[in-house]
DSSP file (Angstrom, degrees, kcal/mol; ACC not computed):
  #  RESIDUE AA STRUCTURE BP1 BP2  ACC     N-H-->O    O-->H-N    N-H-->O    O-->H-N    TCO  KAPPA ALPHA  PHI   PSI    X-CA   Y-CA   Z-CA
    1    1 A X     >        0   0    0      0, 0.0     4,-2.1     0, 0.0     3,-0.4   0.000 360.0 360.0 360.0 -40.6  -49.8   55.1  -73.3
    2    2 A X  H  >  +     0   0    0      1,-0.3     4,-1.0     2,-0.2     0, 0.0   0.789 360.0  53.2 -68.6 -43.2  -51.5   54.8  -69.9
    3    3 A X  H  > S+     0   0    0      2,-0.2     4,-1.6     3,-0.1    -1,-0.3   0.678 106.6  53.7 -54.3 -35.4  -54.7   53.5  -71.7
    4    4 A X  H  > S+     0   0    0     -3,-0.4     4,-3.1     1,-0.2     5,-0.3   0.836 113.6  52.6 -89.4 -44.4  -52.4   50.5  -73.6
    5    5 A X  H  X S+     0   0    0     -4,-2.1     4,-1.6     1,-0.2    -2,-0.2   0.913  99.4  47.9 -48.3 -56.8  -51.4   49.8  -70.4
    6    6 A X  H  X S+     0   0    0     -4,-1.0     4,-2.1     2,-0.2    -2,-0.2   0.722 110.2  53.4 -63.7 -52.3  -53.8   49.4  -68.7
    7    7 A X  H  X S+     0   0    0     -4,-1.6     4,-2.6     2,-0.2     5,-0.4   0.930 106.1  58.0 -53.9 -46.3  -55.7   46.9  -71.3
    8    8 A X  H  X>S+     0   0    0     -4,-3.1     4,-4.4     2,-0.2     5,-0.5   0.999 107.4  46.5 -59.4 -39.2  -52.4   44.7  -71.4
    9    9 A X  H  X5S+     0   0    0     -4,-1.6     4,-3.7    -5,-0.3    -2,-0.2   0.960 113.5  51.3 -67.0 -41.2  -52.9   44.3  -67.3
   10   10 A X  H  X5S+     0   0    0     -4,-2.1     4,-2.3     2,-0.2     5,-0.4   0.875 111.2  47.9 -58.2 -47.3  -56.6   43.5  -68.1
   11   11 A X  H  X5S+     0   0    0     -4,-2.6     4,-1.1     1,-0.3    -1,-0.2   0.925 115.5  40.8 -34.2 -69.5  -55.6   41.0  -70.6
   12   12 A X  H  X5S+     0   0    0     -4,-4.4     4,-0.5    -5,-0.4    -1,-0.3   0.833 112.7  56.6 -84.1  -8.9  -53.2   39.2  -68.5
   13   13 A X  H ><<S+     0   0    0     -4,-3.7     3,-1.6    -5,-0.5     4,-0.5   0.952 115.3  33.8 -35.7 -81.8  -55.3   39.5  -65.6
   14   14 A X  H 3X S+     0   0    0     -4,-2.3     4,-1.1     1,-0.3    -3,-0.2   0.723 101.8  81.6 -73.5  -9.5  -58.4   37.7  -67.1
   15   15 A X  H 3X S+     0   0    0     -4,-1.1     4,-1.8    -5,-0.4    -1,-0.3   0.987  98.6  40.1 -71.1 -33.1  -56.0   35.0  -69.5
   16   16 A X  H <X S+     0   0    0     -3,-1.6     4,-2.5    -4,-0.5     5,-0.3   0.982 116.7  49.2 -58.7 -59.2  -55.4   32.5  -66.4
   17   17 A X  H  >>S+     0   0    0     -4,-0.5     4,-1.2     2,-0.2     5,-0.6   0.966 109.0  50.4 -48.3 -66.8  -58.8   32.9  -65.4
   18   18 A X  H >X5S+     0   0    0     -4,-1.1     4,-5.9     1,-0.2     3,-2.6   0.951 111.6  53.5 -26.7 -78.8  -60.2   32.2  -69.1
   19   19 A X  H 3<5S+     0   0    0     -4,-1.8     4,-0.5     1,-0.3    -2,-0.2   0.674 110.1  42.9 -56.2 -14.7  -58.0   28.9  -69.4
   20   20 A X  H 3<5S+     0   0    0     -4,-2.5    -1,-0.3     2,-0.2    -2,-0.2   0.330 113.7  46.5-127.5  33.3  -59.0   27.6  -66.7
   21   21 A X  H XX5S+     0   0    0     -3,-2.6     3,-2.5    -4,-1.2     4,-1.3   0.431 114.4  56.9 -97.8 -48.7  -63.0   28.3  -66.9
   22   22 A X  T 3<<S+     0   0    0     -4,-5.9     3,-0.2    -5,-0.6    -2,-0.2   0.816 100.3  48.3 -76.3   4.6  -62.6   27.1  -70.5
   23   23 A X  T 34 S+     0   0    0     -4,-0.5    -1,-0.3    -5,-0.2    -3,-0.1   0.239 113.5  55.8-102.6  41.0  -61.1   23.5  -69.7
   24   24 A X  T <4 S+     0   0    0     -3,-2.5    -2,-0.2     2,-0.1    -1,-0.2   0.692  79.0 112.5 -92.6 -30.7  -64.4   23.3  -67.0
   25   25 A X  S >< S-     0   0    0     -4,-1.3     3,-1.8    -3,-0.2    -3,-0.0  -0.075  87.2 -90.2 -77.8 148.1  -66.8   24.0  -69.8
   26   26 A X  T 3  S+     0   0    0      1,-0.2     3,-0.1     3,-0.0    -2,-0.1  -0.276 109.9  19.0 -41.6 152.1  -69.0   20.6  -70.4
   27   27 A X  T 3  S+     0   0    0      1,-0.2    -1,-0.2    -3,-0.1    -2,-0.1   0.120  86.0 132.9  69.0   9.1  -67.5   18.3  -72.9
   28   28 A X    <   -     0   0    0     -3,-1.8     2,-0.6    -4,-0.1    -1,-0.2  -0.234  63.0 -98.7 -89.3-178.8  -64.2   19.6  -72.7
   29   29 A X        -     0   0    0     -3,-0.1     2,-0.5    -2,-0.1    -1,-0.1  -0.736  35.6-171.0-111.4 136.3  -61.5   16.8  -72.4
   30   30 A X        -     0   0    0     -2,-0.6     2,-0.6    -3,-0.0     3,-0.1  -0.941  18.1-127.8-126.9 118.6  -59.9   15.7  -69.3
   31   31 A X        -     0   0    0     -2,-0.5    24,-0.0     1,-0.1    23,-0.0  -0.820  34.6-101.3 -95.4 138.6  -56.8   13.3  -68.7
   32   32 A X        -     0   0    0     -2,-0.6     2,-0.4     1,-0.1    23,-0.1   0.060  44.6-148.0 -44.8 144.1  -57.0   10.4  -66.2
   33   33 A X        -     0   0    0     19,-0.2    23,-2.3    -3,-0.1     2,-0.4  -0.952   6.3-128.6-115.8 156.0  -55.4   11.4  -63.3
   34   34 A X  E     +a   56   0A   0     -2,-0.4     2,-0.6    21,-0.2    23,-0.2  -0.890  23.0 179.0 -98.8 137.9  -53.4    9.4  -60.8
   35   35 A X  E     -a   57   0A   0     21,-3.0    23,-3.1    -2,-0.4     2,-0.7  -0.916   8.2-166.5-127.3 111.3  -54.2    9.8  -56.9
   36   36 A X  E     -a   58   0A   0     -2,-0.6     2,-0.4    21,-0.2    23,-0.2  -0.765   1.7-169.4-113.2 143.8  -52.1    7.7  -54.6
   37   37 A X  E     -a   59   0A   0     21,-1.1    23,-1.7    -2,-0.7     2,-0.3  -0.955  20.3-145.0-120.3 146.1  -53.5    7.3  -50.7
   38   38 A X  E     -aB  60  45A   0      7,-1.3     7,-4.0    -2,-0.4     2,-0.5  -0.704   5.7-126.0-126.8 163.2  -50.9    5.8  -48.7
   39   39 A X  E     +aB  61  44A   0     21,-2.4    23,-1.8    -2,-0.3    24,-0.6  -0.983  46.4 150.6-127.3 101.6  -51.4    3.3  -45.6
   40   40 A X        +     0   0    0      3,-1.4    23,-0.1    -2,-0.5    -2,-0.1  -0.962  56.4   4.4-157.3 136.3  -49.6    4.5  -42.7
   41   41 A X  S    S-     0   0    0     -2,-0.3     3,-0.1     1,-0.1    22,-0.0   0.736 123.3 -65.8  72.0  26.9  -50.0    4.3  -39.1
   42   42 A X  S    S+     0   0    0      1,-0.3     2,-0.3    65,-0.0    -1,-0.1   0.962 118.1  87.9  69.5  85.9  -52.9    1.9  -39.6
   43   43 A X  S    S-     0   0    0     64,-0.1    -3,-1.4     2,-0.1     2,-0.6  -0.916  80.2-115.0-171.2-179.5  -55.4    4.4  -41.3
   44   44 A X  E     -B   39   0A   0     64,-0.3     2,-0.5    -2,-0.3    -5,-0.2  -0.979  45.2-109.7-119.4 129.3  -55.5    5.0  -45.2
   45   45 A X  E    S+B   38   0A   0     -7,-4.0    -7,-1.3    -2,-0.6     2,-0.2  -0.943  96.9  13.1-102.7 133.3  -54.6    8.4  -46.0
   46   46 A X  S    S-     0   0    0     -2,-0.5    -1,-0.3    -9,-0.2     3,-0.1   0.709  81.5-158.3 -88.1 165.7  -56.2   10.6  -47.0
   47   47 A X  S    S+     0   0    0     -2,-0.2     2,-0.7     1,-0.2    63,-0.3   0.945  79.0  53.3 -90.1 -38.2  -59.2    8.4  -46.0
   48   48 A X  S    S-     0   0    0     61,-0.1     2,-1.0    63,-0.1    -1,-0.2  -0.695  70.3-172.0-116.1 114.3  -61.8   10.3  -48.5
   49   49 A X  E     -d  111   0B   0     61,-2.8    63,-1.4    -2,-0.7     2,-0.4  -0.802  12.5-154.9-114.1 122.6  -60.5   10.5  -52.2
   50   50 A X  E     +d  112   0B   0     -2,-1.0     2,-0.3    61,-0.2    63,-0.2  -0.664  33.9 157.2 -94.9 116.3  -62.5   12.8  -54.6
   51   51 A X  E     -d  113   0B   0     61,-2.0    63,-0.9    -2,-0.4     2,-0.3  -0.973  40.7-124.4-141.7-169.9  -61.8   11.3  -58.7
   52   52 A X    >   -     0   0    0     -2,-0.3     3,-1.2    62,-0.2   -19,-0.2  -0.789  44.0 -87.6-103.6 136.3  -63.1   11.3  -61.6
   53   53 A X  T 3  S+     0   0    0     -2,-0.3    39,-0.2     1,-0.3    41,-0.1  -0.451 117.8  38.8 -71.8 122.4  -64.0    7.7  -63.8
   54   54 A X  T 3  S+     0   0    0     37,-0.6    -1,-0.3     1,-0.2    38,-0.1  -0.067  88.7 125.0 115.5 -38.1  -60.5    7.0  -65.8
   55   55 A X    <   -     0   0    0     -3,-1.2    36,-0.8   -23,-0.1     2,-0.5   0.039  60.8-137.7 -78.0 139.8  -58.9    8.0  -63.1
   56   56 A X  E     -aC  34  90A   0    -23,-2.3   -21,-3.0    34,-0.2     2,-0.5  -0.779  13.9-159.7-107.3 135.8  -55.9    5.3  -61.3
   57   57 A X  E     -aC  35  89A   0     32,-1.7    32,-1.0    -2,-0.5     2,-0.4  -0.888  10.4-165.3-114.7 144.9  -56.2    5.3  -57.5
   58   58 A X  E     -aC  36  88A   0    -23,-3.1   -21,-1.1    -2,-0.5     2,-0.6  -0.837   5.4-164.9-118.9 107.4  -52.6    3.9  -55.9
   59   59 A X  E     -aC  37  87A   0     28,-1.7    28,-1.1    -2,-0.4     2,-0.4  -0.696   3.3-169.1 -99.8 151.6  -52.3    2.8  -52.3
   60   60 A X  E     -aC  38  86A   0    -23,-1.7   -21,-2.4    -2,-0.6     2,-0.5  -0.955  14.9-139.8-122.5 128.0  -49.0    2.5  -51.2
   61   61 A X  E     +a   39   0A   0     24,-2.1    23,-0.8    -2,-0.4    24,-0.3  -0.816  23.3 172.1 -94.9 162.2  -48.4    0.7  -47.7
   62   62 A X        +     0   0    0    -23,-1.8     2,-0.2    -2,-0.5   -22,-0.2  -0.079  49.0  94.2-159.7   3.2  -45.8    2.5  -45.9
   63   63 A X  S    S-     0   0    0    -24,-0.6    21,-0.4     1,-0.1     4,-0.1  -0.662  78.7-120.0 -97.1 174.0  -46.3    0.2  -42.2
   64   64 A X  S    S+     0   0    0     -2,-0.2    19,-0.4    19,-0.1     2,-0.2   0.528  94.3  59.0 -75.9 -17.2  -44.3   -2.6  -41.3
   65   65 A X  S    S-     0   0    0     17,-0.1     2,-0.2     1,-0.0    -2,-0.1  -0.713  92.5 -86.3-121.4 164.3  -47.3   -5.0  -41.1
   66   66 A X        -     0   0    0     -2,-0.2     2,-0.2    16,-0.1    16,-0.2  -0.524  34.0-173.8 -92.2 160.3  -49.9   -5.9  -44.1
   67   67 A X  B     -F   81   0C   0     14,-1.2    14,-3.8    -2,-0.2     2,-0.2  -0.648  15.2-137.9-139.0 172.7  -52.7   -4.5  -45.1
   68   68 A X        -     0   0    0     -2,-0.2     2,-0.2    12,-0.2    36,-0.1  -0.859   9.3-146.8-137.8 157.0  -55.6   -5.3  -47.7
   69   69 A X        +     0   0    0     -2,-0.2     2,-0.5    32,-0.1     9,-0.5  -0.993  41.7 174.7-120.8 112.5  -57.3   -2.7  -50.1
   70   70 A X  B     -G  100   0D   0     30,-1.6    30,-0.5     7,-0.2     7,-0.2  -0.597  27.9-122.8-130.1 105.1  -61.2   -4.3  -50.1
   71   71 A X    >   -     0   0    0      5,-3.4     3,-1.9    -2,-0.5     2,-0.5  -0.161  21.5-120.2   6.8  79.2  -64.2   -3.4  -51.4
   72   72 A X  T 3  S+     0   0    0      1,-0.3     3,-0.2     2,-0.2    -1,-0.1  -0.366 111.9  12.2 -25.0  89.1  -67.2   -3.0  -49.6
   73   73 A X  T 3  S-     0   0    0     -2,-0.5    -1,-0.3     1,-0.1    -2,-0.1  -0.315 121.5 -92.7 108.7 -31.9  -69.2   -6.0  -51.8
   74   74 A X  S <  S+     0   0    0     -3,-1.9    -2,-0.2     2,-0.2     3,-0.1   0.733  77.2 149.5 100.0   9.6  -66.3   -7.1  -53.2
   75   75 A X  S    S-     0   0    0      1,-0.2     2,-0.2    -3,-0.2    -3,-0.1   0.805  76.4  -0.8 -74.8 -38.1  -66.2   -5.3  -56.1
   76   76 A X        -     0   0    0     13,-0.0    -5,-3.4    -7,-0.0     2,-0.3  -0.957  59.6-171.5-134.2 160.6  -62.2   -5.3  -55.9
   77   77 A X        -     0   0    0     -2,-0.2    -7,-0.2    -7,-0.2     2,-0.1  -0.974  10.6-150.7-140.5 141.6  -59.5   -6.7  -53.6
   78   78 A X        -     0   0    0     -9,-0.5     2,-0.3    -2,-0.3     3,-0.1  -0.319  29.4 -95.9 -95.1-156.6  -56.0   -6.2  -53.6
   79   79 A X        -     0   0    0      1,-0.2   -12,-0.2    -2,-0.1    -1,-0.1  -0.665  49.7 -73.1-102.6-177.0  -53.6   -8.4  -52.4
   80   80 A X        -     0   0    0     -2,-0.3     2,-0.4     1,-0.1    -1,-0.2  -0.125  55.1-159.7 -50.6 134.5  -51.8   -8.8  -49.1
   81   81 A X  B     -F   67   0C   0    -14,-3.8   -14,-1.2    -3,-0.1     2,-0.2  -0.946   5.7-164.7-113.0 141.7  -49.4   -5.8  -49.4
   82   82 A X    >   -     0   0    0     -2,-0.4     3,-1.1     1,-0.2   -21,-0.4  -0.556  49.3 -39.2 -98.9-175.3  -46.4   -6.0  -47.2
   83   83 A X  T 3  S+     0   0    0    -19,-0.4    -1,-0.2     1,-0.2   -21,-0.2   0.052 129.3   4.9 -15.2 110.2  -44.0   -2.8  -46.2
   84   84 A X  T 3  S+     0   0    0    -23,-0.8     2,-0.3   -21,-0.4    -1,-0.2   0.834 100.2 128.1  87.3  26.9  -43.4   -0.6  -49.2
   85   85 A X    <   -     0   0    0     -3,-1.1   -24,-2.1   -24,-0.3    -1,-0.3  -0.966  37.4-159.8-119.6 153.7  -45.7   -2.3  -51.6
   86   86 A X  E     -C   60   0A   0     -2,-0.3     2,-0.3   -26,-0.2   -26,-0.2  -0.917  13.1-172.8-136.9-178.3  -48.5   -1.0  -53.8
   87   87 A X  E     -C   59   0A   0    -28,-1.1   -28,-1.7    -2,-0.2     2,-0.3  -0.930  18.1-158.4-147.4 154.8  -51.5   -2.2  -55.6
   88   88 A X  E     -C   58   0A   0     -2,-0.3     2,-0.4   -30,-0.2   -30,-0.2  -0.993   6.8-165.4-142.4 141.4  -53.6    0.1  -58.0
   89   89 A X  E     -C   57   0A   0    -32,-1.0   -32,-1.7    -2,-0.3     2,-0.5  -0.959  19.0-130.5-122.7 144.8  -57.2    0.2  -59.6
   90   90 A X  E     -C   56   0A   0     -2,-0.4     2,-0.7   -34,-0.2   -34,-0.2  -0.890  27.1-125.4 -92.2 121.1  -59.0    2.1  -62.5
   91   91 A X        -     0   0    0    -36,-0.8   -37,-0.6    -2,-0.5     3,-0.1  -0.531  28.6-175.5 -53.2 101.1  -62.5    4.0  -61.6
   92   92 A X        -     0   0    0     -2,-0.7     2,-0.2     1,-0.3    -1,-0.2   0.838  54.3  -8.2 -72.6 -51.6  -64.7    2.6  -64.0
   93   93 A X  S    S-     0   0    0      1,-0.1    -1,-0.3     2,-0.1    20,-0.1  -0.946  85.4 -66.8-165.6 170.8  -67.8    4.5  -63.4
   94   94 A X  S    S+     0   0    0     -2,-0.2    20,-0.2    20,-0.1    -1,-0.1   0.028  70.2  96.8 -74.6-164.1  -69.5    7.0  -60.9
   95   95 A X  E    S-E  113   0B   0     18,-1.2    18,-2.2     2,-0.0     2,-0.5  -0.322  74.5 -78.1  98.9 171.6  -70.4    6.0  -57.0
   96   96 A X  E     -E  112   0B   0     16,-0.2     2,-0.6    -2,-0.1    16,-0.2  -0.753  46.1-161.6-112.6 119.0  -69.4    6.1  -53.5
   97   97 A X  E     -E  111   0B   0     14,-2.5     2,-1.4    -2,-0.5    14,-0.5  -0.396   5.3-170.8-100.0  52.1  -66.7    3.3  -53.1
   98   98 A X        +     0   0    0     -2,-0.6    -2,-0.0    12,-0.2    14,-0.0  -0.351   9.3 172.8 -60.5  62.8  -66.2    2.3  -49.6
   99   99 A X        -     0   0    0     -2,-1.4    10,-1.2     9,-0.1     2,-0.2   0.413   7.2-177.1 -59.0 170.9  -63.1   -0.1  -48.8
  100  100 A X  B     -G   70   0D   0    -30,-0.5   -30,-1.6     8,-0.2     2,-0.4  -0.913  35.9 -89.7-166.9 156.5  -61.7   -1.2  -45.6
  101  101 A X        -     0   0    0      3,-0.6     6,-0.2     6,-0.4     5,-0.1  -0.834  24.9-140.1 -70.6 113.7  -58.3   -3.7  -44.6
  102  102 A X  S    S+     0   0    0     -2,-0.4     3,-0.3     1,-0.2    -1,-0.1   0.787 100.3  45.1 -77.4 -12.6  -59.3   -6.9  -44.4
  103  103 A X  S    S+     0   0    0      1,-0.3     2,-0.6     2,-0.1    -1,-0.2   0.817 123.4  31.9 -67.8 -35.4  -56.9   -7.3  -41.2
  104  104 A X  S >  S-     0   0    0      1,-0.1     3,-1.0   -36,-0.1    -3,-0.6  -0.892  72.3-177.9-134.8 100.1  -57.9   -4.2  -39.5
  105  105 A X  T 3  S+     0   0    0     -2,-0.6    -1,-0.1    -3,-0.3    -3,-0.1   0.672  84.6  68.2 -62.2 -26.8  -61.5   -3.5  -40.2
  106  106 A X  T 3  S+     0   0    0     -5,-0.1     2,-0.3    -3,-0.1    -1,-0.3   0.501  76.0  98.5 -99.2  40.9  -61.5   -0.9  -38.6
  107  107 A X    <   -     0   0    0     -3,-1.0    -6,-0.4    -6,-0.2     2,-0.3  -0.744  62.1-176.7 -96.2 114.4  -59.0    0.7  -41.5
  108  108 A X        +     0   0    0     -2,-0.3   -64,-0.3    -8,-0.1    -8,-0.2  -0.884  16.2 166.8-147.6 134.4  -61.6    2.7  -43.7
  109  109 A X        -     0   0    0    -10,-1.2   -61,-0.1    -2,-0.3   -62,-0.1   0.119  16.8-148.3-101.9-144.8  -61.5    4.5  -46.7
  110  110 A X        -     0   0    0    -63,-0.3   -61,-2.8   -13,-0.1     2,-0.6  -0.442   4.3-167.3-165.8 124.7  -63.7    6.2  -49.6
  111  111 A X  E     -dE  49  97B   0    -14,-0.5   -14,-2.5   -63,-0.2     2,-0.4  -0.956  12.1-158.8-121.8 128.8  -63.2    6.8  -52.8
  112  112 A X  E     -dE  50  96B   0    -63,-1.4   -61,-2.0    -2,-0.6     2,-0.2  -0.984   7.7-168.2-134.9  96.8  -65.9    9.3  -54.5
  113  113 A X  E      dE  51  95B   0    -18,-2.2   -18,-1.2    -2,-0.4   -61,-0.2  -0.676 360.0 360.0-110.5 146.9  -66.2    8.9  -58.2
  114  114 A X              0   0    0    -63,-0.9   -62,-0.2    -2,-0.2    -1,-0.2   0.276 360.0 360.0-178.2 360.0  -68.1   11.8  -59.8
């Protein structure tokens, strides 16, 4: 009895562990995720956002005054968002995505597609 025991705890030990090595394994299938970084107190939080391509980034402004989501190069802009508005993009492909507010430049973000 002590022996059958002792195999079930090994079992259900290593069975979390299993599931979540096998959905790591190359090629294994992944759903878009959604990340939202919110715009408050003039900064974008959190300023460095790790996703994956497929992935939907949301910024949300959460001041009283407007903000911009822009592209370093220009590769997207949102529009003006006031109080309580948000604007969203799909990650296309891998790279370092640096944005900024086109009102307060010194407003900086990163989005780190990999």
């Amino acid at each position: 009895m002590l022996m059958l025991r002792t195999f079930m705890t090994l079992v259900l030990m290593l069975t979390p562990h299993w599931e979540v090595a096998s959905s790591a394994l190359p090629g294994a299938a992944s759903q878009p995720r959604h990340h939202v970084v919110e715009i408050q107190a003039f900064q974008f939080q959190p300023q460095r956002t790790v996703v994956l391509p497929g992935d939907t980034i949301q910024w949300i402004n959460r001041d009283i005054v407007p903000h911009t989501v822009t592209a370093n190069g220009g590769t997207w802009e949102s529009q003006t968002l006031g109080e309580g508005q948000s604007w969203e993009v799909i990650v296309e492909n891998n790279g370092v995505y640096s944005y900024f507010c086109e009102f307060h430049p010194n407003m900086t973000g990163v989005l780190a597609a990999h």
